[in-house]
N, CA and C atoms of all chains as a GROMACS GRO file, in nm:
protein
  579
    1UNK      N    1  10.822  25.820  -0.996
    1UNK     CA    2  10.734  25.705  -0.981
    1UNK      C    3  10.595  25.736  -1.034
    2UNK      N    4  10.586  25.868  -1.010
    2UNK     CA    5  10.415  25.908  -1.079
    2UNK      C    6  10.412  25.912  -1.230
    3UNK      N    7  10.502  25.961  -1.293
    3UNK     CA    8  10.507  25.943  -1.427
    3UNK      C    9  10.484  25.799  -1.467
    4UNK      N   10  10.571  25.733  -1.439
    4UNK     CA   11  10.587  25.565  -1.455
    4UNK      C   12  10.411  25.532  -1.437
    5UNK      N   13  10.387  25.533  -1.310
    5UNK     CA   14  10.233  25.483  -1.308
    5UNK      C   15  10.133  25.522  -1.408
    6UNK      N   16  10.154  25.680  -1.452
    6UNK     CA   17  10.080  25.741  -1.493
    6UNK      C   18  10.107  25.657  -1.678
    7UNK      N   19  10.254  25.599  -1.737
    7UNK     CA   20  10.235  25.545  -1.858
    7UNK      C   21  10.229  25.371  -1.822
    8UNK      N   22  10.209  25.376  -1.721
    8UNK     CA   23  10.173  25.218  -1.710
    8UNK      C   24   9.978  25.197  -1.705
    9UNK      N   25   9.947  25.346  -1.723
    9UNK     CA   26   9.799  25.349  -1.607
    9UNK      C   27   9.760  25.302  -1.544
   10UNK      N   28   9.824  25.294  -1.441
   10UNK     CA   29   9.770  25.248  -1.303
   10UNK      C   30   9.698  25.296  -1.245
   11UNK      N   31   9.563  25.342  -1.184
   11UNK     CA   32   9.548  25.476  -1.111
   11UNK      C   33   9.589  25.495  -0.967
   12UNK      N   34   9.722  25.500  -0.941
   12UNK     CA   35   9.761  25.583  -0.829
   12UNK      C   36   9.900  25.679  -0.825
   13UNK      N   37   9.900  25.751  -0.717
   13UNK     CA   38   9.972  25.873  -0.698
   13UNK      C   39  10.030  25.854  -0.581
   14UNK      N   40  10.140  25.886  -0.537
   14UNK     CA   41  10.203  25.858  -0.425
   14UNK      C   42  10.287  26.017  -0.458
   15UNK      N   43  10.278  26.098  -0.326
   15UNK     CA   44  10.297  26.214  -0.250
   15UNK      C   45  10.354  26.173  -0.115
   16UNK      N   46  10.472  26.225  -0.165
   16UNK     CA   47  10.583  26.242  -0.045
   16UNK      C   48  10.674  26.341  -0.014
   17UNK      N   49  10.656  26.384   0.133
   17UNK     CA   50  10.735  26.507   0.161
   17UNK      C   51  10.804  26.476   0.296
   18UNK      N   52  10.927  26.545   0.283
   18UNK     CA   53  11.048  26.528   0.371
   18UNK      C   54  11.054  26.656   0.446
   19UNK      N   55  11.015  26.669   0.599
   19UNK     CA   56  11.004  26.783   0.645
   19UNK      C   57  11.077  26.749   0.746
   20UNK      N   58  11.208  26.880   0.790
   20UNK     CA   59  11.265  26.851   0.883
   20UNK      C   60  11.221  26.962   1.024
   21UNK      N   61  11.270  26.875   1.131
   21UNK     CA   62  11.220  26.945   1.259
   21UNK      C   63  11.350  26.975   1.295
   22UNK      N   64  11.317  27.124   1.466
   22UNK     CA   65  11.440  27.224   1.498
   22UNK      C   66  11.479  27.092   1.552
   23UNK      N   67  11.472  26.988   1.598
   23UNK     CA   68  11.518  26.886   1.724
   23UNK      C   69  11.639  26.821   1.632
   24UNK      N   70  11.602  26.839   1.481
   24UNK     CA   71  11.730  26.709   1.398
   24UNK      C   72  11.681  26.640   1.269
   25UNK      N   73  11.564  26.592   1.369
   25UNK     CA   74  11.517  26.526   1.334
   25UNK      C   75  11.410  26.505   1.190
   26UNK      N   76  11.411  26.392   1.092
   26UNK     CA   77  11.305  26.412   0.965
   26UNK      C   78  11.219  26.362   1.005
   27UNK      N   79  11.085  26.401   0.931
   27UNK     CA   80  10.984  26.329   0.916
   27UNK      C   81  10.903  26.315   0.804
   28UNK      N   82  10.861  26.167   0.778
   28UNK     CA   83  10.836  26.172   0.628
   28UNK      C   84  10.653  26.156   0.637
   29UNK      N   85  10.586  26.234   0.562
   29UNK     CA   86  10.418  26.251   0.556
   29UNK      C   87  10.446  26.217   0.386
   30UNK      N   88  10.367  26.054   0.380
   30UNK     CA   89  10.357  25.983   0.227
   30UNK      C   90  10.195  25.945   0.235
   31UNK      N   91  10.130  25.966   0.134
   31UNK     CA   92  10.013  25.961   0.083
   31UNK      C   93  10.031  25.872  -0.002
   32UNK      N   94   9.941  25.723   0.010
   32UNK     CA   95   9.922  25.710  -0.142
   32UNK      C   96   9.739  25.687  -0.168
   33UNK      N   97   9.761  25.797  -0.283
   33UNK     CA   98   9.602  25.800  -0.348
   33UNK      C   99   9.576  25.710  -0.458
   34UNK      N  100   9.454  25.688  -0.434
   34UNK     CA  101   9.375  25.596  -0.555
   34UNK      C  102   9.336  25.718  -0.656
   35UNK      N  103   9.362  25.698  -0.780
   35UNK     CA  104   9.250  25.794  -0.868
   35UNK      C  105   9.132  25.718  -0.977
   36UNK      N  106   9.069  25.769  -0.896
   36UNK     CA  107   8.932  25.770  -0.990
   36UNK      C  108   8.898  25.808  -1.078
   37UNK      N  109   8.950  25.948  -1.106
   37UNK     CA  110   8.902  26.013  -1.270
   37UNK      C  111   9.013  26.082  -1.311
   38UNK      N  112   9.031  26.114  -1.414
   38UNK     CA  113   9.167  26.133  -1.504
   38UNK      C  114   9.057  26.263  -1.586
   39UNK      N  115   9.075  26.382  -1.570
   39UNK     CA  116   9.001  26.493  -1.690
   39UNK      C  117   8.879  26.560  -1.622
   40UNK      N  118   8.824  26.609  -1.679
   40UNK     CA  119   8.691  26.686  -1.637
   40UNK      C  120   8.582  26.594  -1.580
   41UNK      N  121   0.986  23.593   4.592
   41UNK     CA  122   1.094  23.466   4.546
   41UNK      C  123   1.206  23.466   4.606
   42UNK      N  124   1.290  23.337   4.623
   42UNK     CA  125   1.417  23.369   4.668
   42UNK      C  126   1.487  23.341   4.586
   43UNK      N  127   1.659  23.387   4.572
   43UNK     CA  128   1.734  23.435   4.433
   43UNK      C  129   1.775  23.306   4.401
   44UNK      N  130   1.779  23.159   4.487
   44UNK     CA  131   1.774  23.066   4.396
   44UNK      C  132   1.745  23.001   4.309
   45UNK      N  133   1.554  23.030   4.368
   45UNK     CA  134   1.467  23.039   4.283
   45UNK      C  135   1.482  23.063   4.135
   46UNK      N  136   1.523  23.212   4.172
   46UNK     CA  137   1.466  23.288   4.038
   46UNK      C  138   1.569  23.234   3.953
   47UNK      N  139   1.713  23.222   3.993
   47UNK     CA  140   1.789  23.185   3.907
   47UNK      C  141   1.768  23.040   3.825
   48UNK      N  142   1.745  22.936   3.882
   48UNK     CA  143   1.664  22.805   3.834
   48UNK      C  144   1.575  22.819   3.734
   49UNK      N  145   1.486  22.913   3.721
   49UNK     CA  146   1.407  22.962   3.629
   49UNK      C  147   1.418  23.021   3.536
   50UNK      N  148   1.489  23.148   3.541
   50UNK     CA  149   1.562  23.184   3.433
   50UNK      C  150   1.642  23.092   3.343
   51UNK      N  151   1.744  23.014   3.435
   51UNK     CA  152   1.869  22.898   3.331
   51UNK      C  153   1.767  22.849   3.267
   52UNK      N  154   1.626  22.797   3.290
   52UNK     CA  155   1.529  22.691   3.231
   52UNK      C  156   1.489  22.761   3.115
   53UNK      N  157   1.428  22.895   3.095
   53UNK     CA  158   1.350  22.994   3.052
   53UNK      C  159   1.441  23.016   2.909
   54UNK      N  160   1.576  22.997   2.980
   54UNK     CA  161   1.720  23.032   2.839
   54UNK      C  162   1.790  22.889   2.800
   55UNK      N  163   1.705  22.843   2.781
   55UNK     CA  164   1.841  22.700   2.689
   55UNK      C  165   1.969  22.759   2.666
   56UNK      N  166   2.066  22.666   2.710
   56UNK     CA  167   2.177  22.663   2.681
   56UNK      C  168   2.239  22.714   2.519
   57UNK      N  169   2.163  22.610   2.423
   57UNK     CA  170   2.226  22.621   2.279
   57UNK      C  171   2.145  22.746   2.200
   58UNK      N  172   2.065  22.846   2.268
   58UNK     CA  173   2.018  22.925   2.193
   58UNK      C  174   2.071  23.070   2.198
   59UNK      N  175   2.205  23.045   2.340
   59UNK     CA  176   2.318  23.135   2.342
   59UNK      C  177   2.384  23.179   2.300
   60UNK      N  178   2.457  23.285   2.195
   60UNK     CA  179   2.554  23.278   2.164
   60UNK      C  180   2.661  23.225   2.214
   61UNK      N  181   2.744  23.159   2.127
   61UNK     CA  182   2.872  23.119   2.233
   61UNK      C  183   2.943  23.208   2.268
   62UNK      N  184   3.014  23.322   2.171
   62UNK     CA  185   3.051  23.423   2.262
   62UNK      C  186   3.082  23.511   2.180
   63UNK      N  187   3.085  23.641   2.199
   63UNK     CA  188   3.044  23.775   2.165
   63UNK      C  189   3.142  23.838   2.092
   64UNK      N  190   3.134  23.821   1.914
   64UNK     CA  191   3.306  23.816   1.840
   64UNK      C  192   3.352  23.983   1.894
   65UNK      N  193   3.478  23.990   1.866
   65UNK     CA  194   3.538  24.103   1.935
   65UNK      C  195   3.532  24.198   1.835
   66UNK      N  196   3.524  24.330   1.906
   66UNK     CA  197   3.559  24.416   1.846
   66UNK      C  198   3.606  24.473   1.710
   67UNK      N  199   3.574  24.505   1.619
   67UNK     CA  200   3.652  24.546   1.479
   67UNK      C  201   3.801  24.650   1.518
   68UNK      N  202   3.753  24.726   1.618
   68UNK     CA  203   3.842  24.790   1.625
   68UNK      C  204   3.993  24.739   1.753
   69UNK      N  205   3.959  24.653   1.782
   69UNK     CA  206   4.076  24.606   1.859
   69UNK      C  207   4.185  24.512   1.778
   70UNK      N  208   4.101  24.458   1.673
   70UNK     CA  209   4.208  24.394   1.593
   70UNK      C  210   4.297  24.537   1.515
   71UNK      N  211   4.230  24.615   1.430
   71UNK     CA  212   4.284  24.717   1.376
   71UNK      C  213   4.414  24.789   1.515
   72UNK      N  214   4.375  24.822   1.622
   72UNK     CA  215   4.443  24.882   1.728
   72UNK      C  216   4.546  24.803   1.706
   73UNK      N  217   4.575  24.662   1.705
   73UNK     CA  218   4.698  24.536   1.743
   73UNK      C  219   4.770  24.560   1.604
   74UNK      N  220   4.756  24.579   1.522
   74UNK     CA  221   4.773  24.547   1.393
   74UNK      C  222   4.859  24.696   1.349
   75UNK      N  223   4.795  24.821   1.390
   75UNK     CA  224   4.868  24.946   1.389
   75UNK      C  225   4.948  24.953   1.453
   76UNK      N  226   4.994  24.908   1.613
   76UNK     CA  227   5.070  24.848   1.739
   76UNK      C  228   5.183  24.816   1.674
   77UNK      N  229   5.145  24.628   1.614
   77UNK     CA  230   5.243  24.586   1.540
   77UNK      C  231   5.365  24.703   1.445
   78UNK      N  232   5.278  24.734   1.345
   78UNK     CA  233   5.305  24.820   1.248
   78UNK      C  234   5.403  24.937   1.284
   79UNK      N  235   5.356  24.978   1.412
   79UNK     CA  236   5.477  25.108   1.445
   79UNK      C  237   5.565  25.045   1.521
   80UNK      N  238   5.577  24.932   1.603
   80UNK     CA  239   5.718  24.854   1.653
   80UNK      C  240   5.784  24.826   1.578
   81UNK      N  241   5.733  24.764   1.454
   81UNK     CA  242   5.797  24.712   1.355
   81UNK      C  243   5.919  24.876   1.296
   82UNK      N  244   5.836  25.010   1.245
   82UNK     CA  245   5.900  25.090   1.205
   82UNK      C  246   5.963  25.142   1.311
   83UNK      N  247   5.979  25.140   1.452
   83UNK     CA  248   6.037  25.148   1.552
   83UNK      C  249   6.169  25.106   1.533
   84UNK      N  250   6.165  24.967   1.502
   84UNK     CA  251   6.260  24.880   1.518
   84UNK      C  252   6.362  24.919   1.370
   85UNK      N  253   6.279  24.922   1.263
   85UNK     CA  254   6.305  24.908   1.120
   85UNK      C  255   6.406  25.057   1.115
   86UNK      N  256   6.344  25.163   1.152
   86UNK     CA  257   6.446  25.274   1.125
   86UNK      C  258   6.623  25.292   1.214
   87UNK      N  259   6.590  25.275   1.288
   87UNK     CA  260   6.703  25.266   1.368
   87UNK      C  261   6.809  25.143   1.284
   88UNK      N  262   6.754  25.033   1.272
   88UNK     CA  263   6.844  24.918   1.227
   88UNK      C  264   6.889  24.941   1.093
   89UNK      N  265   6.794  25.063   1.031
   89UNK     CA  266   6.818  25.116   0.863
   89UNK      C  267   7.008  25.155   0.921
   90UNK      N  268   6.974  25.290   0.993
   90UNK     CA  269   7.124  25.306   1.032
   90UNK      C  270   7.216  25.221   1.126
   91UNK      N  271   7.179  25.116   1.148
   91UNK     CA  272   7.273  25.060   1.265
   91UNK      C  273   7.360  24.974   1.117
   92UNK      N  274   7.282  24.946   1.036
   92UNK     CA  275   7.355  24.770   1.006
   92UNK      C  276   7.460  24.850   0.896
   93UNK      N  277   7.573  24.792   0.896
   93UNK     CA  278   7.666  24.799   0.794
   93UNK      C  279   7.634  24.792   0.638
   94UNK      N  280   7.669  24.930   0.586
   94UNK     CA  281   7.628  24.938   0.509
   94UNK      C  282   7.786  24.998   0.364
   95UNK      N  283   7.820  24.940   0.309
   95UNK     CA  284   7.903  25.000   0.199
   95UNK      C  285   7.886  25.106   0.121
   96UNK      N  286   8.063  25.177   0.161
   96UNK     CA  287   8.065  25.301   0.092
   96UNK      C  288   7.988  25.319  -0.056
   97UNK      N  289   7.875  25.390  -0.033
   97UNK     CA  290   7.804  25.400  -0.179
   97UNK      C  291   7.877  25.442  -0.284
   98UNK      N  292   7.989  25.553  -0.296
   98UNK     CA  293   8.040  25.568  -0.372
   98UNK      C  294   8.157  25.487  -0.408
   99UNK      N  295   8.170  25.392  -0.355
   99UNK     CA  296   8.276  25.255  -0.438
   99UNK      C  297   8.166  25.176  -0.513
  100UNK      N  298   8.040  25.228  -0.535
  100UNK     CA  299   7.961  25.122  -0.619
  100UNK      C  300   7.938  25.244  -0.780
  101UNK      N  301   7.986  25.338  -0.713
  101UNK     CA  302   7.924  25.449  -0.847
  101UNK      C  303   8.034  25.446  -0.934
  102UNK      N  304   8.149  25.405  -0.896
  102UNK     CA  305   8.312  25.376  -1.032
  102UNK      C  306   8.210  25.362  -1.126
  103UNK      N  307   8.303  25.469  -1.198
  103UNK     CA  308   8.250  25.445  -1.337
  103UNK      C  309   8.374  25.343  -1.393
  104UNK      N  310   8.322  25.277  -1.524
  104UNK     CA  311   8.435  25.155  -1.596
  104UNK      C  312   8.541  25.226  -1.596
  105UNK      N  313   8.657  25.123  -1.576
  105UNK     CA  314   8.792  25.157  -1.669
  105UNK      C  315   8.818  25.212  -1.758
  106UNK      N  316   8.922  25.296  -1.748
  106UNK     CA  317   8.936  25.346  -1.944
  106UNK      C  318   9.057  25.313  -1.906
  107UNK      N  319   9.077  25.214  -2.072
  107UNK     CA  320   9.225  25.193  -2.077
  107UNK      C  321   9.368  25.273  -2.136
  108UNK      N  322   9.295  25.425  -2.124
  108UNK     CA  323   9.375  25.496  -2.181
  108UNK      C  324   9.332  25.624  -2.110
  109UNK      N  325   9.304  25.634  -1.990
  109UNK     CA  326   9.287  25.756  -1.894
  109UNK      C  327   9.341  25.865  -1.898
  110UNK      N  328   9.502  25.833  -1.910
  110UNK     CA  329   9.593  25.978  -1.858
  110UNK      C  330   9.608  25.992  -2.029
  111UNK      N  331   9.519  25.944  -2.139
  111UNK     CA  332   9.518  26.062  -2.223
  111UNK      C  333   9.379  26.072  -2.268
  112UNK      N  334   9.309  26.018  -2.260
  112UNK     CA  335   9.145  26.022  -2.323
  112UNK      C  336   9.048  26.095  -2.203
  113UNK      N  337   9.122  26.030  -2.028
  113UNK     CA  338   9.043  26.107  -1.942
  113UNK      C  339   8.938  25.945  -1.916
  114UNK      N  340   8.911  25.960  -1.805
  114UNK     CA  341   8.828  25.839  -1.711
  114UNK      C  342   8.879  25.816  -1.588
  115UNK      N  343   8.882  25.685  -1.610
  115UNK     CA  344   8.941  25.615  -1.478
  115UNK      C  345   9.022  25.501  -1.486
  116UNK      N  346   9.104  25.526  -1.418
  116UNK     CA  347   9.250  25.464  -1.449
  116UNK      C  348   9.242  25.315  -1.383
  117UNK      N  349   9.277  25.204  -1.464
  117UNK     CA  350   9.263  25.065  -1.391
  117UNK      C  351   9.312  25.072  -1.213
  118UNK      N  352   9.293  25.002  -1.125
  118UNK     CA  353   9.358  25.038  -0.968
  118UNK      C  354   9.450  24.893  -0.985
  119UNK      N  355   9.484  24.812  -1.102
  119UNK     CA  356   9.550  24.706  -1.109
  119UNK      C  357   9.504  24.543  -1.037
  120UNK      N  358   9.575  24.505  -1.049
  120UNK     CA  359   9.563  24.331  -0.959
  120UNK      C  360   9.504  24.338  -0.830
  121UNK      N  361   9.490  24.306  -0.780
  121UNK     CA  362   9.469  24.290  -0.608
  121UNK      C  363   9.585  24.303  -0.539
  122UNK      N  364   9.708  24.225  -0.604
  122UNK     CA  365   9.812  24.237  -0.545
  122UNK      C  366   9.859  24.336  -0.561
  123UNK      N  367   9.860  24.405  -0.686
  123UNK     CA  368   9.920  24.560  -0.730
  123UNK      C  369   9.875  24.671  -0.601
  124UNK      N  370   9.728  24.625  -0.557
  124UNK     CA  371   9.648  24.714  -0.503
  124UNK      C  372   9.723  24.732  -0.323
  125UNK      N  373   9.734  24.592  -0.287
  125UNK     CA  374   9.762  24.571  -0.187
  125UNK      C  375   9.937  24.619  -0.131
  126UNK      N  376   9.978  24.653  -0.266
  126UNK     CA  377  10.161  24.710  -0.252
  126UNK      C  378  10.081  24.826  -0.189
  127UNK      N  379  10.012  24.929  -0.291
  127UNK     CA  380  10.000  25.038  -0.259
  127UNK      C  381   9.919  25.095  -0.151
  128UNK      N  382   9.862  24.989  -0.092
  128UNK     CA  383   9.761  25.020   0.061
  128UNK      C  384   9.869  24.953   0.171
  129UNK      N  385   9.964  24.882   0.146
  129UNK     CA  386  10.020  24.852   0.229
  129UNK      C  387  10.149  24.834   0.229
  130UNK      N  388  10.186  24.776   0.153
  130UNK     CA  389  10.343  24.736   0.130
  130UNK      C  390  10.449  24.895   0.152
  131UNK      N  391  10.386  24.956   0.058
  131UNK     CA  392  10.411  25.115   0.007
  131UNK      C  393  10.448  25.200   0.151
  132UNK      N  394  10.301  25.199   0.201
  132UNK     CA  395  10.282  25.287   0.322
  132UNK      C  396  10.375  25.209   0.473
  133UNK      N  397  10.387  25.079   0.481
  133UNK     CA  398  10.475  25.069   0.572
  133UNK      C  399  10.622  25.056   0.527
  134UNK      N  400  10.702  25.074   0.398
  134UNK     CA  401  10.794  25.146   0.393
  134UNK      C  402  10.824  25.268   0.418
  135UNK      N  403  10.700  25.340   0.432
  135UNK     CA  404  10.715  25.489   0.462
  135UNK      C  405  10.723  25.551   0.631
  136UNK      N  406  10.647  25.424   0.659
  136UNK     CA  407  10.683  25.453   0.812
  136UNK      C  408  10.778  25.342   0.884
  137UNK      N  409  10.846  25.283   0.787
  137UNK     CA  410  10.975  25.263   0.887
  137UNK      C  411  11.074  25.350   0.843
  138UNK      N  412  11.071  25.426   0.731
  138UNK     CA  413  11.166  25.544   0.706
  138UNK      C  414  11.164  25.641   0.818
  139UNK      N  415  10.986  25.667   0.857
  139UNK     CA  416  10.977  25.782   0.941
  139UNK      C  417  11.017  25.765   1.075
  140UNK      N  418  11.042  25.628   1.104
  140UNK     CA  419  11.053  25.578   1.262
  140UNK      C  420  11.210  25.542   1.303
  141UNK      N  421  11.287  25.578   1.204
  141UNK     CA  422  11.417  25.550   1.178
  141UNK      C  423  11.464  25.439   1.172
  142UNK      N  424  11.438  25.345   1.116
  142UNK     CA  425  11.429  25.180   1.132
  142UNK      C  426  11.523  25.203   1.037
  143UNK      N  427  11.638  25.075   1.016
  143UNK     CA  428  11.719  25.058   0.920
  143UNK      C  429  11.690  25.059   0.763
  144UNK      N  430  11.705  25.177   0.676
  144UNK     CA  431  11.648  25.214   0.562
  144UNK      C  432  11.693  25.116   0.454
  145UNK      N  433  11.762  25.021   0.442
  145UNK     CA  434  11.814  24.879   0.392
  145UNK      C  435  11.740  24.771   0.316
  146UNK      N  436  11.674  24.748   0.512
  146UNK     CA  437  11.574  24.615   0.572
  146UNK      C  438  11.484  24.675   0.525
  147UNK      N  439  11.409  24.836   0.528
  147UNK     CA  440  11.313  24.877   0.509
  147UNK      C  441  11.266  24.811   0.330
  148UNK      N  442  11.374  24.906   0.250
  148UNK     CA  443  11.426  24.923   0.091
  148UNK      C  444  11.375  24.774   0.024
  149UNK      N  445  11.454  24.683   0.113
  149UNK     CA  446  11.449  24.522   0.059
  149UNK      C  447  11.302  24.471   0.069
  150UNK      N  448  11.310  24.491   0.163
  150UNK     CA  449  11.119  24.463   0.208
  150UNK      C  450  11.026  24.506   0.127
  151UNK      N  451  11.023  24.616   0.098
  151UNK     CA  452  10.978  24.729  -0.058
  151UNK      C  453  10.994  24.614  -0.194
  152UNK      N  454  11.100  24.608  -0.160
  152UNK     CA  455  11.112  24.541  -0.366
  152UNK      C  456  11.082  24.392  -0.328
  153UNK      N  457  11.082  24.327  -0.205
  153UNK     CA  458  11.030  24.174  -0.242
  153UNK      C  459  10.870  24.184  -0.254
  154UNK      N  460  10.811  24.319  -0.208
  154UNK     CA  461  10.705  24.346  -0.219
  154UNK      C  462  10.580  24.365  -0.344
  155UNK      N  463  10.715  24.417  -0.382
  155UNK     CA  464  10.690  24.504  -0.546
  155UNK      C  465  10.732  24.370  -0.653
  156UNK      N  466  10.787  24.306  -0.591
  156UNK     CA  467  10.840  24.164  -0.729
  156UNK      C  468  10.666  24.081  -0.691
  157UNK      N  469  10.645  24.090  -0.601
  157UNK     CA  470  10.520  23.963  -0.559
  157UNK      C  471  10.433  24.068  -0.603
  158UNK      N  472  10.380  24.186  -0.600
  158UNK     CA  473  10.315  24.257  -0.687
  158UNK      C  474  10.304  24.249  -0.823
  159UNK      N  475  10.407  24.196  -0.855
  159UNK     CA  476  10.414  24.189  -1.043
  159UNK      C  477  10.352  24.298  -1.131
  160UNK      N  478  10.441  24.405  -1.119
  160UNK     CA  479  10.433  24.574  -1.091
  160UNK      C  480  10.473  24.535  -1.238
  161UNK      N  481  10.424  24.628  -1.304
  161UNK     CA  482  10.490  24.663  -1.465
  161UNK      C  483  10.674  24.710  -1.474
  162UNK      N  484  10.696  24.657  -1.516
  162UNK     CA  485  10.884  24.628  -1.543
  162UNK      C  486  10.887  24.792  -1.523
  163UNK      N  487  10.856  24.937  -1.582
  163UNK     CA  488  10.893  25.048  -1.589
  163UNK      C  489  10.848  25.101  -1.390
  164UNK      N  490  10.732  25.060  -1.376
  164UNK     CA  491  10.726  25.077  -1.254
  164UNK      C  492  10.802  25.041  -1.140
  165UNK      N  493  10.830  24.849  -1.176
  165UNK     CA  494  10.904  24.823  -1.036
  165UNK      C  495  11.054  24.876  -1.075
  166UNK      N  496  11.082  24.923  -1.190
  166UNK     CA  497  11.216  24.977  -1.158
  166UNK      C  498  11.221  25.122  -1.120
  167UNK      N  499  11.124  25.190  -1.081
  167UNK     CA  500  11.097  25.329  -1.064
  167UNK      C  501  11.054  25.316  -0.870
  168UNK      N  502  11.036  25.208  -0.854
  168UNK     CA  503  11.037  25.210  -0.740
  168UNK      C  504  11.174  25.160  -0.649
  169UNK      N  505  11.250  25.089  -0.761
  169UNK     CA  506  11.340  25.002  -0.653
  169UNK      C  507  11.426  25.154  -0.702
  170UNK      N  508  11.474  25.247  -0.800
  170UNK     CA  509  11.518  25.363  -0.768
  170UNK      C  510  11.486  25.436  -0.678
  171UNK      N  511  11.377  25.457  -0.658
  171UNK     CA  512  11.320  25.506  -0.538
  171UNK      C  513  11.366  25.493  -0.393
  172UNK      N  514  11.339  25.352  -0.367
  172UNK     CA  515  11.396  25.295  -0.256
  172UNK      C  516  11.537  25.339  -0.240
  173UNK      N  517  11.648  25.308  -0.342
  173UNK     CA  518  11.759  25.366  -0.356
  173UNK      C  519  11.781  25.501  -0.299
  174UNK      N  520  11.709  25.572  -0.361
  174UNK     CA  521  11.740  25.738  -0.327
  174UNK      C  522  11.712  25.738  -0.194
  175UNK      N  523  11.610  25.693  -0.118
  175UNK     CA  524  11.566  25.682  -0.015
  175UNK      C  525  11.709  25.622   0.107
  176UNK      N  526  11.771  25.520   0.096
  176UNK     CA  527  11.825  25.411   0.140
  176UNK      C  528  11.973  25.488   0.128
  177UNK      N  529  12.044  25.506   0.029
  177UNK     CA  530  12.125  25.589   0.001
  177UNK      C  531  12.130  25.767   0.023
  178UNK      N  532  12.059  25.818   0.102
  178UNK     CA  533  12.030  25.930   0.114
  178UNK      C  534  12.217  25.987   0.173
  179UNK      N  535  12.260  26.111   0.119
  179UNK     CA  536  12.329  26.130   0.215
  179UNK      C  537  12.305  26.315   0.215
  180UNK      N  538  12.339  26.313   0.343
  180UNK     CA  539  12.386  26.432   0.406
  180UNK      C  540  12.360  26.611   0.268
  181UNK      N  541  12.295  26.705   0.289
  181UNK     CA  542  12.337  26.772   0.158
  181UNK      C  543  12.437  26.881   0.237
  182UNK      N  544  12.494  26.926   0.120
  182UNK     CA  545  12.613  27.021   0.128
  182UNK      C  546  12.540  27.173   0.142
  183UNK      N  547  12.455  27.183   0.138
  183UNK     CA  548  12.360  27.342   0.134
  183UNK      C  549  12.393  27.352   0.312
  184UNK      N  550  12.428  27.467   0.341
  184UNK     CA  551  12.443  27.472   0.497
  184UNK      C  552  12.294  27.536   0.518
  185UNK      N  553  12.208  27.578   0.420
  185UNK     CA  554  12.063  27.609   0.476
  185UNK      C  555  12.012  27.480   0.598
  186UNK      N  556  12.043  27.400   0.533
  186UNK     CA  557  11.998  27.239   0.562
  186UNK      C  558  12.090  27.181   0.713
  187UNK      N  559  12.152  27.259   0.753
  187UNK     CA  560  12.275  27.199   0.819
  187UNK      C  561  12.227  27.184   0.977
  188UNK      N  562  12.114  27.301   0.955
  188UNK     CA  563  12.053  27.250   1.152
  188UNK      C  564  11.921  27.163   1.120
  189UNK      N  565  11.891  27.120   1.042
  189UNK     CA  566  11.753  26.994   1.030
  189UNK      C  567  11.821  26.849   0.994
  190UNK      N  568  11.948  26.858   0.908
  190UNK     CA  569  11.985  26.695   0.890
  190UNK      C  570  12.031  26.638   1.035
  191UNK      N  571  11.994  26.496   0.998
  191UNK     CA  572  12.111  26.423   1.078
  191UNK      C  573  12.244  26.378   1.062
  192UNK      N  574  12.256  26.415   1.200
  192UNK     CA  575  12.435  26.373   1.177
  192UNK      C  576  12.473  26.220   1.081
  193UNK      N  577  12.531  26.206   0.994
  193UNK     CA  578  12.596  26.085   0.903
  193UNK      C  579  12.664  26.009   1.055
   0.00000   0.00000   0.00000
């Protein structure tokens, strides 16, 4: 999906991670960032 | 003499209209009121500097668009309003009905009627409704590393 945004230029990023717990159970921690600057 | 007297004599002695009428005030009591004023006022004025709502300064410093960011370098359009509003919202509460175990389906569908009313660029909304897919379709992996964190199918 970040690629895609990135040739559509959109500026955002979406970060997602799938972390599982001892109980079974998942949990999902998703970010989505705005970007502001692209380079130095 | 007696003090009625004297007083009768005197009022006579002083005409009325050759009195001043009355004795202008002070130079320095107006200045005193006026400095008074002046520091209530900055009393009042600093505190309310920080009380009143004031916008994030740095959402005014964006620099322009570049319409070619992820190769020239700038800043990347943030899209429509509606585009904007998938990704502050639409986006993020698909992610937490994934996390809350809510039916990943209802979640998925909700996502793409989201992303169609967004009017997402054709390469995008199909990168998301895959998404959703992988998400929605998840199954079980065969790695037994994995075998005490999944849930049971």
């Amino acid at each position: 999906m970040n690629q895609t945004l990135a040739q559509a230029e959109l500026g955002y990023y979406v970060d997602t991670q799938v972390m599982g717990q001892r109980g079974g159970t998942l949990r999902i921690f998703a970010h989505t960032f705005v970007v502001e600057h692209v380079g130095h | 003499m007696r003090k009625a007297e004297l007083r009768e004599r005197v009022a006579v002695a002083v005409p009325a209209g050759d009195l001043p009428a009355s004795e202008p005030e002070p130079p320095w009591r107006k200045s005193q009121l006026t400095a008074l004023l002046g520091l209530l006022a900055l009393g009042a004025g600093v505190p309310a500097w920080f009380m009143v709502p004031r916008a994030y300064e740095g959402l005014t410093l964006l620099e322009p668009v570049s319409e070619h960011a992820y190769t020239v370098g700038g800043r990347p359009s943030p899209g429509t309003p509606l585009q904007h509003d998938f990704f502050e919202q639409t986006l993020p509460v698909f992610f937490i009905a994934l996390d809350h175990g809510e039916e990943p389906r209802l979640a998925a569908q909700a996502l793409d009627t989201g992303a169609v009313a967004a009017e997402l660029p054709p390469p995008v909304l199909e990168a998301v409704r895959v998404f959703a897919r992988a998400c929605t379709s998840a199954r079980p992996s065969a790695d037994a590393a994995l075998a005490g964190v999944q849930r049971p199918p």
